[in-house]
N, C-alpha and C positions, 0 to 999 in steps of 0.2 A: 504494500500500500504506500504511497507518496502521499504528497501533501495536496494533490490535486484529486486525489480520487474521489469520488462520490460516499457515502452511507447506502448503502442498499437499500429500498426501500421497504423491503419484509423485516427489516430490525424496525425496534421501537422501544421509548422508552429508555431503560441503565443499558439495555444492550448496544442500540445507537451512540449512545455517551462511550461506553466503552470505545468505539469504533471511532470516534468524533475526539477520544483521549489518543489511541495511537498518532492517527493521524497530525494533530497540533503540537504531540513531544517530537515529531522529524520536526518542526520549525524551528531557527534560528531563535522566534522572538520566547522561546519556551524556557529558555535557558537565562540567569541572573545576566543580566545587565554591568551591572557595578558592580556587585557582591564577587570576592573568589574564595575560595575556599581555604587559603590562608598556608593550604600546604605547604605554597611554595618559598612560605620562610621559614622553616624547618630544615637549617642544616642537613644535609645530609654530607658523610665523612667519603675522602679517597684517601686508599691506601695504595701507595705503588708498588709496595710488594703486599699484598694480601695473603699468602702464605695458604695459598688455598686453589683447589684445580674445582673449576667454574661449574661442572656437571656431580661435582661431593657435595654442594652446597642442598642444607637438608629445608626441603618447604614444606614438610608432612606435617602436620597438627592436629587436633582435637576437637571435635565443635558440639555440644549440646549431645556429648558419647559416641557420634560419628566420626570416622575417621577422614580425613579428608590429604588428597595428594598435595593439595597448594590450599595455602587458606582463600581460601576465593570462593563466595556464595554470588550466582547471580541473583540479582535483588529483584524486586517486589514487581510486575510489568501489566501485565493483563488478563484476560478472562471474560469468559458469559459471550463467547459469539464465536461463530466458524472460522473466521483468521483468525482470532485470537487463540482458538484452540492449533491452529497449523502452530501460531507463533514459540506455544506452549512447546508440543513436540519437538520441534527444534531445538529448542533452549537447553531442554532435558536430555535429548540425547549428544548433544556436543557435555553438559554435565557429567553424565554417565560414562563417557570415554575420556574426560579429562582429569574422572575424579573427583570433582569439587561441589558445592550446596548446590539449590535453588531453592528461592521463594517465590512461592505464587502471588499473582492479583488477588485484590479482595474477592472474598467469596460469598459476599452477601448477595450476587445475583445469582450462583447455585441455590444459595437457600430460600431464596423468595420463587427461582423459577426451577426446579429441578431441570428441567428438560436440556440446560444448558450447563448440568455439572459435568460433563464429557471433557466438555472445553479446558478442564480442570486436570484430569485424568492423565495423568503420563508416568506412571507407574509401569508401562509396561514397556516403553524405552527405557524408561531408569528405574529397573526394579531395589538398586542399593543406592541410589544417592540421598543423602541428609535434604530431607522435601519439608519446608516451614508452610505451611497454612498463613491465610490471612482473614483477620477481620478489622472491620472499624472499630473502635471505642467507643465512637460515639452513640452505637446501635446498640452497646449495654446499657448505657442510660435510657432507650430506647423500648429497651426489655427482653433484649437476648442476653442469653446465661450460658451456663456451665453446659446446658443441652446442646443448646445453638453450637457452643464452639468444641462439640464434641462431635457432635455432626461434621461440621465443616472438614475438621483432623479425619475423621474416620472414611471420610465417605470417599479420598482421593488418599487414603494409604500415606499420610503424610506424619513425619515424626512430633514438629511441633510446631505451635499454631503464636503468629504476629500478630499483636495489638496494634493496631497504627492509630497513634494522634493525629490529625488535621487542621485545627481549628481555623488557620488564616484560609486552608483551601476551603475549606466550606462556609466560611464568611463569605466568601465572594464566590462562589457557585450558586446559582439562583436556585432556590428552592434547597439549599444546603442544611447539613444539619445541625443547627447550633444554639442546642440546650444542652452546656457542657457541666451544670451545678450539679454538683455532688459526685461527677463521675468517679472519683478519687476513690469513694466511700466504696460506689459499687465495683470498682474492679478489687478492692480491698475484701470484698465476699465472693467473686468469683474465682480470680486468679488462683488461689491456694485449695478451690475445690475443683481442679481441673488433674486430670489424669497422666497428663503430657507437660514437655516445657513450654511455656510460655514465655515471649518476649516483647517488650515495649519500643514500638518504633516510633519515628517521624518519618515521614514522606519527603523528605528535602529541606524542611526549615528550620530543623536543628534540636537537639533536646536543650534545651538550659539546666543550669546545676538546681533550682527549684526543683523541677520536674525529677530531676533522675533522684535526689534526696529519699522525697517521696515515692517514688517506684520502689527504690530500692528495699522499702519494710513492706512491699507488698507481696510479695513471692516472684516475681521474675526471674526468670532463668538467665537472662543478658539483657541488653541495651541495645539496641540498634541507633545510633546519634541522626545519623542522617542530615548532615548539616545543608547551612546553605554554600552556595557557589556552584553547581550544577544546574538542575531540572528546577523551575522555579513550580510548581502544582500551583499556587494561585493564578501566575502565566498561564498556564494551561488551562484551567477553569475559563479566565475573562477568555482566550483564543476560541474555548470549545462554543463555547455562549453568545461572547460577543464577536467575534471574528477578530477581536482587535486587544491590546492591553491597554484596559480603560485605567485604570488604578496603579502607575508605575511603581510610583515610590511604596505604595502598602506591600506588590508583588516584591519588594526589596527585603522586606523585613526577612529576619534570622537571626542563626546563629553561626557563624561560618564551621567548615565541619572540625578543622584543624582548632577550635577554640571550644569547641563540641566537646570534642575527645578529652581535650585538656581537663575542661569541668565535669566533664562527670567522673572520668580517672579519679579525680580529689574528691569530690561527692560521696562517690562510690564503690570504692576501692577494693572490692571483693568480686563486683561482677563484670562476669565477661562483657567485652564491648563490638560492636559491629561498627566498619567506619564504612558509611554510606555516603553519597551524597557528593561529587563534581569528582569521583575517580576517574580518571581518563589513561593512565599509564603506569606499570608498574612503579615507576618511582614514586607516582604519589603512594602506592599501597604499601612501598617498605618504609615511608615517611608516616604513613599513619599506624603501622606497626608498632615505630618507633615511638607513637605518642603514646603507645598500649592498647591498641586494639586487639582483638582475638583474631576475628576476620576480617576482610572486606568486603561491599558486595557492590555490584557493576550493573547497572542495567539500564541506561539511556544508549551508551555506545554499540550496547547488543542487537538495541532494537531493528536497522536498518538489516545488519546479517542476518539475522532471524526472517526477514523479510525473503528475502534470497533461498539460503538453506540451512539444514543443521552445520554443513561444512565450512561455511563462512563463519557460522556463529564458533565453531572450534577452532579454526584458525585465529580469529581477534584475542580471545583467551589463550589458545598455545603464546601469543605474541605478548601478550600483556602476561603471563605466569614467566615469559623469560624475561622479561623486563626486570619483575622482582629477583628474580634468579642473579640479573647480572648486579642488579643495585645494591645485592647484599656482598655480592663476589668482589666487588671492588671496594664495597664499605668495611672489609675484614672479617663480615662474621658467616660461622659458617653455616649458620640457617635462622630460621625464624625465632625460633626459641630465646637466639643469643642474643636475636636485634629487637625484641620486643621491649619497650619501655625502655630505652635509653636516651631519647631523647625529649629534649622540652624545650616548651614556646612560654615567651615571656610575657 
């Protein structure tokens, strides 16, 4: 799909949105403006003799009891419609031969429409990869529960299931959802009666050290930061809606992700962290490593390869997992492990 193609006329409804979201994330204007992600003042170290042969360097790690070949989760994209399910497949099986996560699109249009939980379904390309579920937050304050997001996990074979925050994207989504009182309280009764991990995300704007404080005594299994300087979701929204970005400076708002990582690192210093949000090249993910990330996870740069085939989409990630490869071969250390939390922003 390009940015010129049509909505089909047989969608309607979140599924249209869905299809009307691919489409306005290939745009230019979808991405921060001014904001970047801060990474790129994060020192990163050369050594000229690094005392190290380039293919020893170890990227194996840990994620949520998954094993994973390179910490690399691809992140959060789409669902609930026929390309989105091609999209899906693809994602999952370049995942499955490279080793590494995937997290799904929200799945509250599987559960309001079954008919389109298929779209969801990639288990059978990647019957072992670490697979995260998605839902909104804001649809627990809403009145889904511990069922809701047991459903969601179970019904596409997934290990554990994404909370996502939005508030600025659905402040400025028309007919958005944004009765966010008390949510705190209810994810504080659901979360810890859930059977699987759970993890709290943002979609691109960033956690604040407020926010992860309070996650953090909720039962969460990691953090996903998600900062800003990448994919801006309120861009997106005004694009889907309005065709244009009516509200520049609100789509500006954040937290850049590199200042993300920093604060909730100190916040929260016990759980694992996901650094999301304007990755574009292994450097930046052995720089967000370095700020203490667990993983990282990629999913704007995916989206056009997926467009194409699973082979494109493995290619981008082979190229972006030796990126990391080489930025730690030259940085002296000899895998992830060693370069995790060494470095700091001021």
């Amino acid at each position: 799909m390009t940015a010129g193609d049509v909505v089909p006329e047989e969608a309607s409804g979140i599924q249209a949105r869905k299809l009307r979201h691919i489409e306005a994330c290939l745009l230019p204007e979808s991405q921060y403006a001014g904001v970047t992600t801060g990474l790129e003042r994060v020192p990163w170290p050369y050594r000229a003799l690094p005392e190290l042969d380039l293919e020893a360097v170890r990227l194996e790690t840990t994620f949520l009891g998954k094993s994973l070949r390179a910490p690399v989760l691809i992140g959060a994209m789409t669902g609930g419609a026929e390309r989105a399910a091609l999209i899906n497949r693809r994602l999952a099986t370049a995942a499955a031969r490279l080793g590494v996560g995937m997290m799904l699109g929200s799945q509250r249009v599987m559960l309001e429409r079954p008919e389109v939980a298929a779209s969801f379904r990639v288990r059978e390309v990647a019957p072992d990869i670490l697979l995260v579920g998605n839902l909104g937050a804001a649809q627990f304050g809403l009145g889904y529960g511990a069922r809701e997001a047991t459903r969601a996990v179970r019904e596409v074979g997934a290990d554990a299931l994404a909370i996502h925050v939005n508030p600025l994207q659905e402040a400025l989504q028309a007919g958005g959802d944004t009765r966010w009182a008390g949510l705190t309280a209810r994810l504080a009764e659901v979360v810890p009666a859930l059977p699987f991990p759970a993890l709290l995300k943002e979609v691109g704007h960033g956690l604040d050290a407020r926010t992860v404080r309070a996650a953090a005594g909720l039962g969460f299994a990691a953090l996903d930061v998600a900062g800003a300087g990448g994919t801006s979701w309120a861009r997106v929204e005004q694009l889907v809606h309005y065709g244009a970005v009516l509200s520049p400076d609100l789509c500006e708002v954040g937290v850049p992700t590199a200042r993300a990582l920093r604060d909730a690192r100190r916040a929260a210093p016990d759980l694992p962290l996901i650094a999301s949000g304007g990755i574009r090249t292994g450097l930046d993910a052995a720089r967000a490593l370095a700020l203490g990330a667990q993983v990282v996870a990629v999913a704007r740069p995916l989206l056009e390869p997926a467009l194409e085939s699973a082979e494109a989409v493995e290619a981008w990630l082979a190229r972006f997992i030796h990126e990391l490869r080489v930025a730690l071969f030259v940085g002296g250390y000899a895998g992830v492990e060693e370069a995790r939390g060494t470095a700091r922003l001021g």
